[in-house]
C-alpha positions, 0 to 999 in steps of 0.5 A: 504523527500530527494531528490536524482538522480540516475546516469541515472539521475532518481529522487528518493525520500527517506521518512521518515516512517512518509511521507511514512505512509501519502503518504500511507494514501493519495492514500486510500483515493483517490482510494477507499475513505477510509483511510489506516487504514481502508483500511488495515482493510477491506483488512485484514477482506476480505472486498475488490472487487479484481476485482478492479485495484485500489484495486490492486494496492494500496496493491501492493503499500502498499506491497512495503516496509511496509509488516507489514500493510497487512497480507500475503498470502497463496499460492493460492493467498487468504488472511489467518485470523489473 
């Protein structure tokens, strides 16, 4: 992990796919109790309550810069099978 400031002086933290990926795993695990890998199963499988914000937000974080975990979605907003 790096550690650098913005000239703003806002923190920005560069992790490795490695970090990143456990970060990942972390957040499933405290917001839904499930670890990413099965928590992308679940998302990816139409599993999810999307009621739920913690859902929700954590496939936004998982989105950011890791597209390749979550399948993408059709145009009305639904996920599409594999």
């Amino acid at each position: 992990m790096n550690l650098t400031h913005t000239d703003a002086g806002t923190p920005v933290l560069d992790l490795t796919e490695a970090e990143y990926r456990d970060f990942l795993d972390a957040q499933a695990r405290e917001r839904v109790g499930v670890s990413l890998e099965e928590f992308v199963r679940q998302v990816n499988a139409g599993e999810v309550d999307w009621d739920d914000p913690e859902v929700f937000s954590l496939v936004g974080l998982i989105g950011v810069g890791d597209g390749f975990l979550i399948r993408s979605a059709s145009a009305n907003g639904h996920r599409q099978p594999a």
